[in-house]
FIPADO-594298 format. One line per 2 residues: their letters; for each residue x, y, z of C-alpha. Coordinates in nm, 2 decimals, padded with zeros to 4 digits. Layout:
REM FIPADO-594298
A = X/Y/Z  ...
***
This chain:
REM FIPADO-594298
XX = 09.00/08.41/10.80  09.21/08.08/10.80
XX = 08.97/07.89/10.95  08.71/07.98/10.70
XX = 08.96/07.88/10.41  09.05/07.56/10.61
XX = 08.63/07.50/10.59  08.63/07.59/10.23
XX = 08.92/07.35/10.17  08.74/07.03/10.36
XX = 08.45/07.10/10.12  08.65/07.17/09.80
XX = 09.02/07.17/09.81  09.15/07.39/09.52
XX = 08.88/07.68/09.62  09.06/07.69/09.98
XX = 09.39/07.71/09.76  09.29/07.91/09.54
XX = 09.17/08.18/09.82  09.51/08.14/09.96
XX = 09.81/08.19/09.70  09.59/08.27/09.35
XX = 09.63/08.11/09.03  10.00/07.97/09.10
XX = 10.19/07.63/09.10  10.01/07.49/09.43
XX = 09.66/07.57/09.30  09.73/07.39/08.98
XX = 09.92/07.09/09.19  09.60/07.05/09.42
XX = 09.38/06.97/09.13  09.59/06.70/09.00
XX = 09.64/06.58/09.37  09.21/06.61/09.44
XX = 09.19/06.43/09.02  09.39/06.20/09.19
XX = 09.20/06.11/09.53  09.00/06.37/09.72
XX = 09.26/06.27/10.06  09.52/06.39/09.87
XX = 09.42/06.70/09.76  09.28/06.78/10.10
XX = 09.59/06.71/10.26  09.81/06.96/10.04
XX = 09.50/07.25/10.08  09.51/07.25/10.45
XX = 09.88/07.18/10.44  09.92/07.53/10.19
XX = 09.69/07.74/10.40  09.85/07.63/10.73
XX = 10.18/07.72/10.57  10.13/08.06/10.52
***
């Protein structure tokens, strides 16, 4: 299931979050972070789902 959310992350990082911890803090932090640069936000999805 990870590597499917690690897939949806490359393509769109806050979906891959979102799949992973819901509505929270680090769902609302990766859209600022993929506003700000897509690298960035890709960065903190796969970082998030490899967390957990």
């Amino acid at each position: 299931m990870d590597v499917i959310r690690i897939i949806l992350a490359i393509i769109l990082p806050p979906v891959g979050v979102l799949m992973q911890v819901g509505l929270g803090l680090h769902f609302w932090l990766n859209i600022v972070l993929t506003l700000c640069g897509y690298i960035p936000g890709l960065v903190h999805a796969v970082w998030v789902i490899a967390k957990k």
